[in-house]
Each structure stands twice: as C-alpha cells, then as structure tokens.
N, C-alpha and C positions, 0 to 999 in steps of 0.2 A: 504494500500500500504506500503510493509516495505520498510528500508533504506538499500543498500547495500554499504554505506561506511566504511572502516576496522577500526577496532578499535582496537589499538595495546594495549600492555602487560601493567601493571603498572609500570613496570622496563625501557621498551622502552619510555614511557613517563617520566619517570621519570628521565632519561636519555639525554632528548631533554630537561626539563622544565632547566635541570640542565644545558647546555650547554647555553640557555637564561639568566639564573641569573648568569652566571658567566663571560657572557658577558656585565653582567648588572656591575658587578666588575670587568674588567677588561678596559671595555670603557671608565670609569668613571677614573683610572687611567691613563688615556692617557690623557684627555681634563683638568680634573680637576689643574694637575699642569701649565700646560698652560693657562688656563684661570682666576687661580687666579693670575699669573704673570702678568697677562697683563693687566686686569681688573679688578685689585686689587678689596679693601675691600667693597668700595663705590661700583662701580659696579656691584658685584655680590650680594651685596645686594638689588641694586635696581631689579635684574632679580630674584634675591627671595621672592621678597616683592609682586611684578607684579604675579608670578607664585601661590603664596600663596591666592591672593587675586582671582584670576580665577579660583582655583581648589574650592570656596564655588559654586560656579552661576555652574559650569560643573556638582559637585556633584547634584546640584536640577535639572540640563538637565538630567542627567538618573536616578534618584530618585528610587538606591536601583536595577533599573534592574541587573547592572553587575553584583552582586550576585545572583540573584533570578532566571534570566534566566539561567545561570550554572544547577541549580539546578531541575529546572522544564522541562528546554530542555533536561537536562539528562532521565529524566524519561517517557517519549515518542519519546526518539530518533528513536525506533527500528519499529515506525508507523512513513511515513514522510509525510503523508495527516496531522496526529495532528500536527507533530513536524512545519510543515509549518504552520500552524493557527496560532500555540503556537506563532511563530514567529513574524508571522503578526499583534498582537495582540500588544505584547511587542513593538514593534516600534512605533505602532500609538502611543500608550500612551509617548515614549520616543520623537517623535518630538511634542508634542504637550508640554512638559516638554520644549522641547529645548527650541522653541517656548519665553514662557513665559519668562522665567530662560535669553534670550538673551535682549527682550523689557526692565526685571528691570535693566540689567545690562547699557544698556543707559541711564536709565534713572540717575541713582547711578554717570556713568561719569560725569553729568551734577552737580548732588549736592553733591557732598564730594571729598574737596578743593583736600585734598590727592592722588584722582583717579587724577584729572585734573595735577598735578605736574607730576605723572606720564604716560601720557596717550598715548604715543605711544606705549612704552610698553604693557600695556594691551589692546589697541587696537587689538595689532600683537597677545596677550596671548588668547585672544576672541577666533581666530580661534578654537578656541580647543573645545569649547561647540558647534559651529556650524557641528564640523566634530563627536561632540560626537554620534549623532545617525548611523553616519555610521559606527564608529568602531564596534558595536555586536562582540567582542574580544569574549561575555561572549558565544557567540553559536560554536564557534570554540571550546572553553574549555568544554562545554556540551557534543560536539559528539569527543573529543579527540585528534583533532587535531594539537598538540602540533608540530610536525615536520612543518608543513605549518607556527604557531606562531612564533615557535624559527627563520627558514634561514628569514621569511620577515622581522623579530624587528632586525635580524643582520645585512640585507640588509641596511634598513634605517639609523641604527645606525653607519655604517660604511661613508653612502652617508653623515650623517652631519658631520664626524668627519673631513673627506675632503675640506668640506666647511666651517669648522670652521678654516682650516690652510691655508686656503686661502685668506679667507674675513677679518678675526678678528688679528689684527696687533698691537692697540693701546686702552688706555682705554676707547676712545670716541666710540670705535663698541661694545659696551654692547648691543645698540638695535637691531645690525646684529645679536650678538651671540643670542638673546633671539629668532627673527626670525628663526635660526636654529635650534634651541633646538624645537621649536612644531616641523618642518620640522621634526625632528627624533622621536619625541614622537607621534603625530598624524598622521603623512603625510601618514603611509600605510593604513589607516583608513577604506580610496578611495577604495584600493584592497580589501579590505573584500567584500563590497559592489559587487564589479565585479564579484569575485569567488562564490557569494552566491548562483546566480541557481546551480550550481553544486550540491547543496546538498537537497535544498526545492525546492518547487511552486510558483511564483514568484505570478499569477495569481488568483484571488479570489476565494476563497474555500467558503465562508458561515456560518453561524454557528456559528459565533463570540462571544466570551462572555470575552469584556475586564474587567466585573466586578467582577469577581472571581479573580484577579491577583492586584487589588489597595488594600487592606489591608495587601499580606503578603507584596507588594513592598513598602506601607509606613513604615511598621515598618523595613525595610530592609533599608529604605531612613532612619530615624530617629537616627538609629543606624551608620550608613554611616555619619551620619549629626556629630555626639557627639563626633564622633571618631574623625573627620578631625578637633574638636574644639582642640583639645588638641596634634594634627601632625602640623595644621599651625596656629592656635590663636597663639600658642609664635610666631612667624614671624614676623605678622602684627601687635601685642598690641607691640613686641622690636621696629620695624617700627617707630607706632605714637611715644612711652616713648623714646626710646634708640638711636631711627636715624638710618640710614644705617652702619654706620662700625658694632656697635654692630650685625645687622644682618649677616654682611656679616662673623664674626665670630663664630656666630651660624651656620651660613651656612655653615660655614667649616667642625665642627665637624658633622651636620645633614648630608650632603654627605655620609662621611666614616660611620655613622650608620646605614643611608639606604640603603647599599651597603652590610651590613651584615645581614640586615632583608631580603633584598630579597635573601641571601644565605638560611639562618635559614626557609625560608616559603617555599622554594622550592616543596617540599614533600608535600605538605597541599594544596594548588592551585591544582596538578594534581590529588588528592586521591577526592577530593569532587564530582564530577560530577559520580565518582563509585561506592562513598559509601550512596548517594542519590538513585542510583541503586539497590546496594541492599539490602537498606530500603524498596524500594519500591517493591521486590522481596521478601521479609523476610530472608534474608539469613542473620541472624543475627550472626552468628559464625562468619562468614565471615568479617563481620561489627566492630566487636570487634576487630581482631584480624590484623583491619587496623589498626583505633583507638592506639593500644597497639603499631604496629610499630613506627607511628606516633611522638608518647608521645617520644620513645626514641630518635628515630630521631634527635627531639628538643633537649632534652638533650647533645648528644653524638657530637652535633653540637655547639649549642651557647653557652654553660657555656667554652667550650676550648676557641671560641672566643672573645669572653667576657673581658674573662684572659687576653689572649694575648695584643689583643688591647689597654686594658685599659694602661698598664702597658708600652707598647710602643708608648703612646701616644704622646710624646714631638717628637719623631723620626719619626714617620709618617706625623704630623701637616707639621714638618718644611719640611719634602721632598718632600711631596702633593702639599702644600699652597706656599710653602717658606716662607722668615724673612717676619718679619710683620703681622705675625696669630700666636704667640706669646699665646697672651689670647683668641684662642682657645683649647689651650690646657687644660687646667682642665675643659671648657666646655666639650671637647669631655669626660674627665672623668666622670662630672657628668653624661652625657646620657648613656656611653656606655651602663652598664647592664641592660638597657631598652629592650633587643635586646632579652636577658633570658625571660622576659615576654610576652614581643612581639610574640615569640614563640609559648611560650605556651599558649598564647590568642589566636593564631590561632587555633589550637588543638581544644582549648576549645570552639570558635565562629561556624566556618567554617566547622566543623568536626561532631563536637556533639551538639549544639544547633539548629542549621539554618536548619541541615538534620532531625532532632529530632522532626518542627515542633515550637521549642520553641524560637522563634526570639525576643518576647516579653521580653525575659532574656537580650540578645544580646543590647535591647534597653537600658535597665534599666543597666547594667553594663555601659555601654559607658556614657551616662550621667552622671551619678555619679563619673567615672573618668573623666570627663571633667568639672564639677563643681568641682572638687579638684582642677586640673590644673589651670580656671579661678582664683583660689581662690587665689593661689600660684604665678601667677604670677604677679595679681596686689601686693600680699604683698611682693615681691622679687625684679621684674625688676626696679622698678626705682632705687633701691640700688646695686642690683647685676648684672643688666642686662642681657645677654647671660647666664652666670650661672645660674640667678634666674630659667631664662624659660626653664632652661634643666632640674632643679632639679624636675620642677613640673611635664614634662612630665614623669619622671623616677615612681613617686610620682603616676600617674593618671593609666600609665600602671600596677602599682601595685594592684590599685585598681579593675581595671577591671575586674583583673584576678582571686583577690583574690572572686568577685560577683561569677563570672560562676563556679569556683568548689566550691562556697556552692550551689547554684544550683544545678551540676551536682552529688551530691556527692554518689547518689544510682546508678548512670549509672556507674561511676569511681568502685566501686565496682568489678567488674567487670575486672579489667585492673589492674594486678600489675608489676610492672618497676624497683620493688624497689631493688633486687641483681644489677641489669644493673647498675641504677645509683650509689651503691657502687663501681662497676668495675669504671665507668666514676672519681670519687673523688681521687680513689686511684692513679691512671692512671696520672691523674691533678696532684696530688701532689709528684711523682715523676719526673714528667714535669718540675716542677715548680724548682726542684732542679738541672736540669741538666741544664733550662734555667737561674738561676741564677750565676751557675758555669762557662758560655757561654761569659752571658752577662759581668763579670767581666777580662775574657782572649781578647775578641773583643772590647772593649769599643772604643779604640783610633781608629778604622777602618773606613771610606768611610761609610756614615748616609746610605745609597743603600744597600752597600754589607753587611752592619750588620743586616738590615733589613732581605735580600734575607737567611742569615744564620742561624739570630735567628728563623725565619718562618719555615723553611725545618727542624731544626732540632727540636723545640717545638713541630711542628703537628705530624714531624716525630717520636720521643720516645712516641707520646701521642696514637696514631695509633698501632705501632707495642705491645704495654703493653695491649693495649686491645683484641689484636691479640692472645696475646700468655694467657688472662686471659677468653677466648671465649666471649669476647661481642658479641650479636645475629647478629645484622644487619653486623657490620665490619670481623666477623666470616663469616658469610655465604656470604656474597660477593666475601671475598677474600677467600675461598675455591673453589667458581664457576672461579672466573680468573685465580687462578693457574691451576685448574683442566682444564681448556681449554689450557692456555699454554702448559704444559706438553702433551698433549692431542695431542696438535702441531708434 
C-alpha cells in the first residue's frame, strides 16, 4: 500500500525548517530579557539546573529513537503498511523506555538531597518524559512535514509567551515560568499523536520484529547519551560546585549560543530524512552533492556569526540579560565558537555517518568529547566557574569533530569547498573593517540601535561581497529572487 502524502522540495522545507529556527531566535529574544529581569540570576538558574537534570531521564525515555526513526521512517515512507509497522514498533520500545527512565527518576527524587531542594521544579520538568512518547516529532521529519512542524512549534510558542506576561511578574514565579516553558516545548506533543492516523494504521499489522531496531537505536542512545554529557554536565557539576548565580550566568551566555546553533543546523535537520533516501536508492551523485551544499552552508553561516557575536558580546549580555550578567560576558566568549563546530559536527554526524551506517563513529566521537569536557571541568569550575564549563565544552566540540573527519576522510574526498571558503575569509575580513570603522562612529549611541546597525550593516557588506565574488549557495539564490522579481 503506498503513501500518498506530498512531499515538498528541499528549498520548501528548507524554507519552513528556516522560519522554525528563526523563531526559535527570535522568541527567545522577547522572553529572554524579560525573564532575566525579573527572575534574575538565582532563578533562572534554578529552571536551568531542573531542565538540565530532566533532559538525562527524557534522553533514556526515547533512547536514540529521535534520530533513528528520521532515518529508517524515511526509507519506507513511500510503502505505508511498513512505514506503519516501522512505527508501531519504535513506540513500543519508546514507552517501554519511558516507562523505566520515569520509575528511576522517582526513585533519584527520593535519594539525592539536590533533586528534593529542588523538587517542584522537576516534578513540573517530568512532564516532558511522560509526553516524550507522544511527540514522534522524528516521523513528521521522516515523511517531510516541516510546514505542519514549523505553524504548530509557532503556535505553542507564541500561547507560552502570553502566559508568561501574564503569570510571571516577580522573582518568586520561576516555578510558573518553568511550568510554561514545557507548556511551549512539549505541550503540542498531544497533537502529533491526534494527527497520526492521517498518515499510518493505527490498527495491528503483524509481522513485528522490534529486534532489528535495538542495536542501531542503542548506539544512537549512547551517542545521544555523550553528547548531552558535555551540552548539560556543565549545568549540573556548576549547580553542585558553583550554586545557582554561577549557573544562571552560564545560562545567559548558553541561551544566545543555542539560539545560533539552531540557526547554523537549520539545513542539516531537513536534508537527513533525503539523503537516507537516496542512500537507500543509490543515487549517490545526488548524495554528494547535498553533503557539499551542506558543508558550505555551515561555513557561509557560523564563522560570520561567530564573529559577530563574539565580538558584540558585552552589548548583547547587557540588553538581553540587563546589569547584573556582567560575568556572563566572557562566558558567552568563551563558548561562542562552539557554534563553528557544532556545525560542522552536524554535517559530519547527521549527514554522513548515521546515513552511512556508521553510528559506531558517532559513539566513539561523542564520548571522547565528553570525557574531555568531564575532565575540564572538574579541573576549571571550582576556580573559574561559568568560564571553566564553557571552555570545556568549546574544548569537547573540538574534539568530536576533529574524531569524525578522521573517520570520514575517504568519503570527504569527495566534496571540495575549499574556493567557497576562500570567498567566505575574504568577504569576513573586509566585514570586519567596515564593522570596525562603524563601531568606532556609533559607539556613544542607544546599546539597541547600535546593535540593530552594526547587525544590518556587518551581515549586510558580508552578503552583498559574496554576491558580487559568486559564492554558490548566496549566488544562486539571489539570482532565482531577483529573476522572479523582475519577472514580476
């Protein structure tokens, strides 16, 4: 029985994934200065410490599915008798994950003094493992769904941002806000779950064989496991060592970095369910020749922001956070170029390992950047605190990245980038002088409006130089809008 659901362009998805992450940046600029206002350092700390310490017990409630069903749903989408099996299959094993992963997590409430200080908090943070089996986000991303993704995450994001100006007034509603924040992160979870006949069988098919799917999704969980040591181990070891302010100053700068990872990975989320496709079709020219966008992508993307941010660092802290996040400021320097790696570790995981088969890599990288990080931040945080744990994760993602292209380095073969990224340097560094010339005439201006200027007019020379030196992606884009304006 095939599927007759549409499956739109890589450009229209790509398009929608974009409209999502830039919602994911520009939400986060609304609430964020608000909620550090008001809910200062302490606060926000403790809703970071809570969120940190939920996102290990979630991660073993779907142990490695989010990734693997992307991947495996993608390759029987166009049969929806298997792609419903497939389904069926992956869920059992995911509540029976949830299941487990919710039992130790009471039990954890009752013995470590820690959870019980905090425990309404993660009481409220729990919800999020319970509703993890009905998100299946990863079957929406399998058959392309991005449109349905992007207006319901905008939906929900938009219903908490209402109720955070409504409820949250003083610093003692941290436990309201933390209650809103799953409401916007989990709560459309529910609607997956409703809209799902629409696509499968709801009804037993037969034929089951959940044991072909527990060895790729462990080493998919193990790898999911390494990674999140070294995104929230700094949180909770700042937590026990440093206390909450220190966290809540991590948390400042972690924000505005997350904020540009999910810009920088935009492209690599929707290309994976395609390019598992046409692996599994052999259209390997094809495959490459995503791969190669990809790479630049990253490029042409995070080293500008990178720049920017790092370097506007004191300026964004103070108008984000306001006074008082002070020493987040060279935290956020240390992590920013995290973000260049980050990057291109997705490329390298997501893209060409995990579709390649070769997840086994994907473990062994992650680990080994998260046994740096651990290493780092017992020798750092109780000296440096916030900084120590920003330097290690800067330290871990290096690592990771540098595992997978010794790995990859016969498939890399393959893929050269290397004029692009000349354009991308050169492009940079006459940025960089027009942005210094800028920032030295604006200095004494309104912390907003120097921001809103130096932004438009850095991305802007950085843009129109690669425009006019034909970089591929920003070349051929902006030759298809103008040719349609004009066209007009």
């Amino acid at each position: 029985m095939s599927n007759s659901f549409k499956i739109h362009s890589v450009k229209y998805n790509f398009i929608m994934n974009m409209i999502l992450r830039m919602s994911s940046f520009i939400f986060p600029m609304i609430t964020f200065p608000y909620v550090s206002r008001v809910l200062l350092a302490v606060g926000n700390g403790k809703i970071a410490f809570a969120a940190s310490v939920i996102n290990y017990f979630s991660l073993f409630a779907s142990l490695g599915i989010p990734t693997y069903g992307v991947k495996v749903c993608a390759q029987v989408r166009d049969d929806k008798t298997n792609l419903s099996r497939t389904v069926h299959e992956l869920l059992f094993i995911n509540f029976i994950c949830m299941i487990i992963s919710y039992i130790v997590f009471i039990i954890m409430m009752f013995v470590v003094p820690e959870f019980s200080n905090n425990s309404t908090l993660l009481w409220i943070n729990s919800i999020s493992i319970l509703l993890s089996v009905a998100g299946i986000e990863w079957f929406y991303q399998s058959i392309e769904q991005y449109d349905y993704i992007t207006f319901r995450n905008i939906a929900f994001k938009v219903l908490s941002i209402l109720l955070m100006f409504l409820f949250v007034h003083d610093k003692s509603d941290y436990i309201i806000y933390g209650a809103i924040t799953i409401l916007g992160t989990v709560g459309s979870n529910i609607l997956n779950i409703i809209k799902l006949p629409k696509y499968i069988t709801l009804k037993k098919i037969g034929n089951y064989c959940i044991k072909k799917h527990i060895k790729p999704i462990i080493f998919l969980f193990l790898y999911s496991a390494a990674t999140m040591i070294y995104t929230n181990l700094d949180t909770v070891m700042l937590g026990f060592i440093s206390g909450d302010i220190q966290v809540g100053y991590y948390n400042a700068a972690i924000k505005l970095k997350n904020i540009l990872v999910s810009v920088v990975t935009a492209l690599g989320s929707v290309l994976m369910p395609r390019i598992s496709y046409y692996l599994t079709n052999n259209f390997k020219e094809k495959f490459y020749e995503m791969i190669k966008k990809s790479f630049e992508f990253i490029f042409l993307i995070a080293i500008p922001l990178a720049t920017y941010f790092y370097f506007e660092a004191d300026s964004l802290i103070i108008f984000l956070a306001g006074n008082g996040y002070e020493q987040a400021i060279p935290v956020m320097r240390a992590i920013i170029p995290s973000i260049i790696f980050i990057g291109i570790g997705s490329v390298t995981a997501w893209q060409l390992l995990i579709p390649l088969g070769k997840e086994t890599y994907t473990v062994l990288g992650a680990i080994m950047g998260g046994l740096v990080d651990l290493i780092i931040n017992i020798l750092l945080i109780p000296t440096y605190g916030a900084i120590g744990a920003a330097i290690g994760t800067l330290v871990a993602e290096m690592v990771v990245v540098s595992v997978h292209l010794i790995v990859l380095r016969n498939e890399l073969k393959h893929i050269s980038i290397k004029k692009d990224i000349i354009k991308i340097f050169i492009s940079l560094i006459i940025t960089m002088f027009c942005y210094y010339v800028l920032i030295n005439c604006f200095s004494f201006i309104n912390i907003f409006v120097r921001l809103v200027i130096t932004f438009i007019v850095f991305f802007g020379v950085y843009l129109l130089i690669l425009f006019f030196t034909r970089e591929n992606i920003i070349y051929e884009y902006s030759t298809v809008i103008f040719g349609k304006i004009l066209h007009k």
